[in-house]
C-alpha positions as CSV (number, residue, x, y, z in Angstrom):
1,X,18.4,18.6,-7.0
2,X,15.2,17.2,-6.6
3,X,12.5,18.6,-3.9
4,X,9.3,17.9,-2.8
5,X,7.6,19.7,-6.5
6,X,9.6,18.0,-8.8
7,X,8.1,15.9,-11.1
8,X,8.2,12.2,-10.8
9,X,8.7,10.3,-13.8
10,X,8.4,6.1,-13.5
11,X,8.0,4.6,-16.9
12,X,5.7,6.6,-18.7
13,X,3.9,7.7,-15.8
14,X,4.5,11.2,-14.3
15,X,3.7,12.5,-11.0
16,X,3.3,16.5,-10.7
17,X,5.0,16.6,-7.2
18,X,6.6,14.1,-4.8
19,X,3.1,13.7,-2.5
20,X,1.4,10.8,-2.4
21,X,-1.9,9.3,-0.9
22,X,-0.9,6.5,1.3
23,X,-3.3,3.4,1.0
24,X,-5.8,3.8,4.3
25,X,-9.1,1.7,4.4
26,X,-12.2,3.5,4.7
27,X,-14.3,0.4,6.3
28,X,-17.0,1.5,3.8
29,X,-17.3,-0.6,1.2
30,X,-20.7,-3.3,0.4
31,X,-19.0,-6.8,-0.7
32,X,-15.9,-5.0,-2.1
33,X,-17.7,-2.0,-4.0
34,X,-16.7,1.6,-3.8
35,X,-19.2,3.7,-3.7
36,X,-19.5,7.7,-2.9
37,X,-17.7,8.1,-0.4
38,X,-14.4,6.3,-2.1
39,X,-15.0,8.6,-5.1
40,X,-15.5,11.8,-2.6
41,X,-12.7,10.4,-0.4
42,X,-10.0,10.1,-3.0
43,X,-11.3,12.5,-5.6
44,X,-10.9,15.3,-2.8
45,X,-7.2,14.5,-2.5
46,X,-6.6,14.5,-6.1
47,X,-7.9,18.3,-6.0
48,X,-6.1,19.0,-3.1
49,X,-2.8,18.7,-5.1
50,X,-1.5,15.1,-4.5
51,X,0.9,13.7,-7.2
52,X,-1.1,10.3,-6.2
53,X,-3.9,9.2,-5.0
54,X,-3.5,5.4,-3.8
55,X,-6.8,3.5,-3.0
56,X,-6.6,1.2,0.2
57,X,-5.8,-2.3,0.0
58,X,-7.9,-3.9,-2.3
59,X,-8.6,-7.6,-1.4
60,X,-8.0,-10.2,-4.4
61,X,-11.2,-12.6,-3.5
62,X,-13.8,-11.9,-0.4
63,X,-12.0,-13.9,2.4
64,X,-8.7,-11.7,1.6
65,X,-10.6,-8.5,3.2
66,X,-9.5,-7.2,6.4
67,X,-13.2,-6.7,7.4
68,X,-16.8,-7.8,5.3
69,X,-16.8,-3.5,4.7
70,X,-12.9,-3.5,2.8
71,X,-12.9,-2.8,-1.2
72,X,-12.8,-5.7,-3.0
73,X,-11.7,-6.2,-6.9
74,X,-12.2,-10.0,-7.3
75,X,-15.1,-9.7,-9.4
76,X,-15.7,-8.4,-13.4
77,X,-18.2,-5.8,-12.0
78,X,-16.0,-4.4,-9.5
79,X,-14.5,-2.7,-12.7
80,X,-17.3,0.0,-13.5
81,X,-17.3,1.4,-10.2
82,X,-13.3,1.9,-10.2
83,X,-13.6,3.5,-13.2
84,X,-16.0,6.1,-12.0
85,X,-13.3,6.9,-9.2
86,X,-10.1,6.8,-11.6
87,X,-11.5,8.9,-14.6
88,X,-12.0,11.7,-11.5
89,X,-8.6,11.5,-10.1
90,X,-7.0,11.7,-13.7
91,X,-9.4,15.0,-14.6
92,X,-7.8,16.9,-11.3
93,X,-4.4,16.2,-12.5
94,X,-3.2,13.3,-9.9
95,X,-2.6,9.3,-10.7
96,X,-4.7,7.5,-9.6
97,X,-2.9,3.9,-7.9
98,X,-4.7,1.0,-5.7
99,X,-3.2,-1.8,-3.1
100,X,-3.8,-5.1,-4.4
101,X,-4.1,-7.3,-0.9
102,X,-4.8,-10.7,0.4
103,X,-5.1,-9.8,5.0
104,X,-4.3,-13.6,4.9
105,X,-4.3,-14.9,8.7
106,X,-5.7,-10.8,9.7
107,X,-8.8,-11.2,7.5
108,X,-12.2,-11.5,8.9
109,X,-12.6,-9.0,11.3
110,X,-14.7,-5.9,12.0
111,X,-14.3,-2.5,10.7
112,X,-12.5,-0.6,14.3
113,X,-16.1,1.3,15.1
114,X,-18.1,-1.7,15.3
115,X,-15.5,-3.4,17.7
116,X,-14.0,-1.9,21.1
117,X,-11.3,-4.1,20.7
118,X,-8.8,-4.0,17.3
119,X,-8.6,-7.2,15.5
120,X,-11.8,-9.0,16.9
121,X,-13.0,-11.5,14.2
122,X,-16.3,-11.5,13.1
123,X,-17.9,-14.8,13.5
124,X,-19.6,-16.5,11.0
125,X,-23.6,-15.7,11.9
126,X,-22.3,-11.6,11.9
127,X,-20.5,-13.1,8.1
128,X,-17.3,-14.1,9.1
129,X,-15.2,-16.6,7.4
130,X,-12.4,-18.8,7.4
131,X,-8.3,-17.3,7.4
132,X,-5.5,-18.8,5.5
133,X,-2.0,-18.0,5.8
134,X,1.6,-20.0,5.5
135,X,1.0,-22.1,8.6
136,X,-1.7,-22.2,11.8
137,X,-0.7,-19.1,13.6
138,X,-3.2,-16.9,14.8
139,X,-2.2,-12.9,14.8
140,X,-3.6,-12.8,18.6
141,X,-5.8,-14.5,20.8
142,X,-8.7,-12.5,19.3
143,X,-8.0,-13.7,15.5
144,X,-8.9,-16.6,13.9
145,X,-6.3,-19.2,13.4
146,X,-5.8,-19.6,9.8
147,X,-5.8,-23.2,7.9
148,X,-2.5,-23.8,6.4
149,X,-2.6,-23.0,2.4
150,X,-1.6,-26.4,0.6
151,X,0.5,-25.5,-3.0
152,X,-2.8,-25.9,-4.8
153,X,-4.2,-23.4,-2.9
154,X,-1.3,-21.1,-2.8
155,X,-1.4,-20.8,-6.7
156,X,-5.0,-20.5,-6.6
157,X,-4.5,-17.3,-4.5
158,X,-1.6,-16.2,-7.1
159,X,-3.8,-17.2,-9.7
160,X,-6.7,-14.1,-8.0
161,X,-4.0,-11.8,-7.5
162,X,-3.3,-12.2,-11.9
163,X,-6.7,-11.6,-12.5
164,X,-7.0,-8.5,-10.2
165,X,-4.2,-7.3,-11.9
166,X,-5.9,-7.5,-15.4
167,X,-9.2,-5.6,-13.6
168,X,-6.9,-2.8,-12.2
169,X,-6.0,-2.2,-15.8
170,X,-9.3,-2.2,-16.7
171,X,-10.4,-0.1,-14.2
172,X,-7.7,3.1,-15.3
173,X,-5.2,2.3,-12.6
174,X,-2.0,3.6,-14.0
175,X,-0.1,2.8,-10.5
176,X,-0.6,-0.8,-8.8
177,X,1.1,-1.6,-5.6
178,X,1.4,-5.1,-4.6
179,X,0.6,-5.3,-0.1
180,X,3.3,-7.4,0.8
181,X,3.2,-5.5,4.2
182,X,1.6,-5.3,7.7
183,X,1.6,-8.9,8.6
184,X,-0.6,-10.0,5.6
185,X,-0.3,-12.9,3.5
186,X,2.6,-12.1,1.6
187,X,4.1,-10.5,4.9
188,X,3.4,-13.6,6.8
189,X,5.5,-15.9,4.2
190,X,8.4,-14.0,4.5
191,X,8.7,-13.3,8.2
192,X,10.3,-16.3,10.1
193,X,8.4,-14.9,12.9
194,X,5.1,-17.2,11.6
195,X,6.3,-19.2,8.6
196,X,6.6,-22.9,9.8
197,X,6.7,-24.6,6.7
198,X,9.2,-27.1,5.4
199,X,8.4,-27.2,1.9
200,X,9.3,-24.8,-0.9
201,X,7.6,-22.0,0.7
202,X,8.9,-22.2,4.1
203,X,12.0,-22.6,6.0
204,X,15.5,-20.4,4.1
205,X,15.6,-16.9,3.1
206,X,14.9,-18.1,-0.6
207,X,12.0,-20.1,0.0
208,X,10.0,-17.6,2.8
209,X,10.5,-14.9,-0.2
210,X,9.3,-17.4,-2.8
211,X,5.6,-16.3,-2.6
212,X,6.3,-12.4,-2.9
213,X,8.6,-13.0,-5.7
214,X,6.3,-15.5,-7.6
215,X,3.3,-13.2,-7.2
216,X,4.9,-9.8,-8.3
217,X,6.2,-12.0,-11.4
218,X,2.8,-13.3,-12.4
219,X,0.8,-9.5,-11.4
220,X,3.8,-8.3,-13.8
221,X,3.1,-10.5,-16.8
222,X,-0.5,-8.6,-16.8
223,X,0.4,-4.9,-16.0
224,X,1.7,-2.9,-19.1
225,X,5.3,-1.9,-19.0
226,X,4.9,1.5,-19.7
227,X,2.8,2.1,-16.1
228,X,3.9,2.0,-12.3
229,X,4.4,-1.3,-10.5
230,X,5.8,-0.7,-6.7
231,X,5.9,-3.3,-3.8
232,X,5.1,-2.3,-0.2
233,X,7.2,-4.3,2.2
234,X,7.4,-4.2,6.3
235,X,11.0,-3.7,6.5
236,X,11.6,-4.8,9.6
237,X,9.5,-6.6,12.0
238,X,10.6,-4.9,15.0
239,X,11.1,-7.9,16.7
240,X,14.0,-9.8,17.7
241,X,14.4,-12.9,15.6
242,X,12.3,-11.5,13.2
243,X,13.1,-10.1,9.5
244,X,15.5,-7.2,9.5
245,X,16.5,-4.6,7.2
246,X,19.2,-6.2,5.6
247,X,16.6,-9.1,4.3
248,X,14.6,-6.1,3.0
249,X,17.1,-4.7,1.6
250,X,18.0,-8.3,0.0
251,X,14.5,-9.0,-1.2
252,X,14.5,-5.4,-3.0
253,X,17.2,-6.5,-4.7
254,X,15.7,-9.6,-5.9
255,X,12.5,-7.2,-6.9
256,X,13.6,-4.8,-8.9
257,X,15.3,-7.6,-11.5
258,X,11.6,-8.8,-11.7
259,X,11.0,-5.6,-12.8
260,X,9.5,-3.5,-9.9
261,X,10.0,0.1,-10.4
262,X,10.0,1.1,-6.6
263,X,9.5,-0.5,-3.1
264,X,7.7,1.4,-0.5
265,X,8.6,1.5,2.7
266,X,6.9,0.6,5.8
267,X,7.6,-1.6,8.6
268,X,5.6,-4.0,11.7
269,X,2.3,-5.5,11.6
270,X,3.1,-8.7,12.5
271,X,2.9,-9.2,15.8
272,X,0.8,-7.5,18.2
273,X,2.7,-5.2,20.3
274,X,6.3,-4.7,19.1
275,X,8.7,-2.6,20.5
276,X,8.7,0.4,18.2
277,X,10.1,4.4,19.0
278,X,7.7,5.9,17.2
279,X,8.4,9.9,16.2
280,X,8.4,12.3,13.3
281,X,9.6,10.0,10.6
282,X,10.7,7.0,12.2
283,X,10.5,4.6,9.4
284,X,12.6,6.9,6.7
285,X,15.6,5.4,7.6
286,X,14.2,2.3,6.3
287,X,13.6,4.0,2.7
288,X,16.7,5.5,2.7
289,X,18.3,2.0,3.4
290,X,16.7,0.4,0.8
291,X,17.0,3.0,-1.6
292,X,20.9,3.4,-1.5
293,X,21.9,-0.4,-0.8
294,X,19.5,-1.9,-3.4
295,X,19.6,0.9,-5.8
296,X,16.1,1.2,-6.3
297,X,13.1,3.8,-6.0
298,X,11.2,4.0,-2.8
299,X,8.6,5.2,-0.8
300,X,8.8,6.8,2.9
301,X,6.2,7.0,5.4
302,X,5.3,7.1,8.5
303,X,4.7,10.1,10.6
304,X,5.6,12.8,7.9
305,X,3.5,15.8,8.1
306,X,5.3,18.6,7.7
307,X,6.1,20.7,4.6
308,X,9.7,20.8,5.4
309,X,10.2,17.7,6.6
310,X,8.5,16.2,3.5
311,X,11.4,18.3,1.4
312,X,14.0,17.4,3.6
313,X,13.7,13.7,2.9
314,X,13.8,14.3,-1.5
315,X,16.4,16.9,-1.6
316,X,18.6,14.4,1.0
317,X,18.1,11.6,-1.5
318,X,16.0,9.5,1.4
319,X,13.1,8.6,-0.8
320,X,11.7,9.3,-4.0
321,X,8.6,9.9,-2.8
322,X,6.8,10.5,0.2
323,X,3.4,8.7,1.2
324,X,1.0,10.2,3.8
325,X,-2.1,9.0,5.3
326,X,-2.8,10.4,8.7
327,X,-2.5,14.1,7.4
328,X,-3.8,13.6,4.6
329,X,-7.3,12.9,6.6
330,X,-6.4,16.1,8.8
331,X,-5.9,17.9,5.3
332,X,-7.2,16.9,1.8
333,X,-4.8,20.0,0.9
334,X,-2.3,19.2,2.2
335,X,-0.1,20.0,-0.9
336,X,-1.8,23.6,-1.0
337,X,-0.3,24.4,2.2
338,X,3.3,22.7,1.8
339,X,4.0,24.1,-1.4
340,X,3.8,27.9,0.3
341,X,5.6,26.0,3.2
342,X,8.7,25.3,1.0
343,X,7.9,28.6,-1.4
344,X,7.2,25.7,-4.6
345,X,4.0,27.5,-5.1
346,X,4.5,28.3,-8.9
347,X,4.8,24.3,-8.8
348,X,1.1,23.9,-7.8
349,X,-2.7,24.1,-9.9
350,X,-4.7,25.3,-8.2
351,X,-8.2,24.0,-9.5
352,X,-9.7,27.1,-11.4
353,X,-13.1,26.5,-8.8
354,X,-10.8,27.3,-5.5
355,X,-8.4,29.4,-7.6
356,X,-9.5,32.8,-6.0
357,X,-10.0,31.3,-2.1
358,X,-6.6,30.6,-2.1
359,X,-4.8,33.1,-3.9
360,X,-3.2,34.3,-0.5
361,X,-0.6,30.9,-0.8
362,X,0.6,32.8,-4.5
């Protein structure tokens, strides 16, 4: 039976334990660079004993960024920088993965210190620009409302998405995730919730799934078929009227014959203030869902951050893999302490520099 330690083998890519860095934007990038504090940031993870290390939602060309200060990879010299950060995670033993993104109709706003208010959009003299998404919805009152992308200019934004898929190669990644999550673009053509259209992208199931399913085909044809390629997806919208687990479960389906090796998990964040019970775990139902009725790897998250509870989910077949951010900020070593939690700790490295400080989890 598998548990929290095991090994995770996807293609030819194998993860030392069942932990994973979850994607979570650092606000900290200069026109989509990383810099220092992305190498110390997810280097510190990859020595604290994560199986991978997942670097936040990387935007596809400038106006896909959440905010001006999100990581960017829609340029050739993006590529050096990356490379710095992925030869570091490899060397402690971890995968290193990214988020490939477009924020669509969310983009353009400020990092959350330099606003009082979530989701405020920078305006244009501060460098703001111009949103896109399926159709002229604004997220809120405080977003911008988004021009409505014509065909041309939805295949131009597929057409980014191939060529940041070709730089994440280049860059080391040997685990890509494609954002289809969160009320993004990709989100935001599947949910009926904001997808007005009545051409091929809009309107039935098939169609408001065309873009996701078009996209990971064309990211596919560039990523090499021995290395990781997963697909986060908001599973439900928690809204009535909105998309539901069974169309997750549906689209997964539809996924993993285009050749994605595992869906992750999350749900919301596309509308402002669903209705969600929020506890310990609340979205690993979801995972579990999708992992059983579309027979396909996946991903849990959301509020794990416990040893045990991490364990609990793999040995009950709920996911193949749990992703944590909020912890993992608490606690780079996270790992360290959850492998004496579930007595794994023969399972572990410790890197030979800390070796002796923590002896006392042997």
């Amino acid at each position: 039976m598998p548990h929290l330690f095991s090994p995770l083998t996807i293609k030819d890519i194998t993860l030392r334990n069942r932990i994973g860095v979850s994607p979570m934007c650092q606000y900290s990038a200069e026109d989509g660079f990383p810099n220092d504090w992305h190498l110390v940031h997810l280097g510190s993870r990859a020595v604290g004993g994560a199986g991978l290390v997942i670097a936040e939602a990387s935007a596809v060309e400038p106006r896909g960024r959440i905010s001006p200060d999100d990581l960017g990879i829609y340029s050739e010299k993006h590529i050096e920088a990356y490379q710095r950060v992925t030869r570091f995670i490899k060397d402690q033993g971890a995968v290193p993965g990214i988020q490939l993104a477009h924020a669509g109709r969310k983009a353009s706003t400020y990092a959350p210190w330099k606003q009082k208010d979530y989701g405020v959009n920078v305006s244009d003299d501060q460098g703001g620009w111009d949103v896109v998404g399926p159709s002229a919805i604004p997220f809120s009152e405080q977003h911008r409302t988004p021009q409505e992308l014509s065909i041309e200019e939805i295949q131009e934004i597929q057409e980014a998405f191939r060529q940041a898929t070709v730089r994440t190669r280049e860059s080391g990644f040997q685990w890509v995730e494609f954002h289809a999550a969160h009320g993004y673009l990709a989100h935001s053509f599947y949910s009926p919730l904001v997808n007005e259209r009545t051409d091929q992208y809009g309107g039935s199931f098939e169609n408001r799934i065309r873009f996701v399913i078009e996209t990971t085909r064309i990211m596919r044809q560039e990523w090499p078929d021995h290395l990781s390629f997963t697909v986060r997806i908001s599973s439900s919208d928690w809204v009535e009227g909105g998309w539901t687990i069974e169309d997750s479960i549906e689209l997964s389906k539809r996924l993993k014959e285009e050749g994605v090796d595992l869906i992750d998990c999350s749900a919301g964040g596309n509308t402002p203030n669903p209705s969600i019970d929020v506890g310990p775990g609340y979205q690993v139902s979801f995972s579990e869902q999708i992992r059983h009725s579309a027979d396909i790897a996946t991903a849990a998250v959301g509020l794990i951050n416990q040893g045990m509870q991490a364990d609990d989910h793999i040995r009950n077949g709920r996911a193949d893999i749990v992703l944590m951010a909020r912890e993992m900020l608490r606690d780079p070593y996270f790992p360290l302490k959850a492998s004496h939690d579930v007595h794994q700790t023969d399972k572990l490295d410790v890197p030979p520099q800390y070796e002796r400080g923590w002896t006392r989890w042997k």
